[in-house]
C-alpha angles and dihedrals in degrees: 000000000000119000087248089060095057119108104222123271085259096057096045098057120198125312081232111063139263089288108065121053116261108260098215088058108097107237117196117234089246079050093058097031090057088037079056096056100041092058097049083052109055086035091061108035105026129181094311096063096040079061093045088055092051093052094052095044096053082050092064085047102058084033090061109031102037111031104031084059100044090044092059085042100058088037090049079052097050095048090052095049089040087051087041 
């Protein structure tokens, strides 16, 4: 095959699949370095514990923005009906 008669390297994909990154791409070392991370992560903690995060976080969440509040409120409540 001549090289006019080449599709480009975008069109061609990896010889590996979808999954894996294409070899012949440049990757930065802050690239690989973050690829690497990513891959531990979501090796290690895996859908489960992504959902595990959410939930906590969203418990914060509630914990912060509804009962702190509702907690100075009903303390704010209670001093005014102790000073009354």
């Amino acid at each position: 095959m001549s090289e006019l008669t080449r599709a480009p390297s975008s069109e061609l994909g990896s010889r590996f699949g979808s999954r894996f990154v294409d070899p012949r791409v440049a990757v930065t070392p802050s690239q690989a370095a973050l690829n690497i991370l990513r891959w531990r992560w979501h090796r290690h903690v895996g859908v489960f514990g992504v959902v595990g995060l959410v939930a906590l976080v969203l418990a914060g969440g509630v914990w912060f923005g509804v009962h702190e509040p509702a907690q100075a409120e009903t303390e704010r409540l209670l001093r005014a009906k102790v000073n009354s």
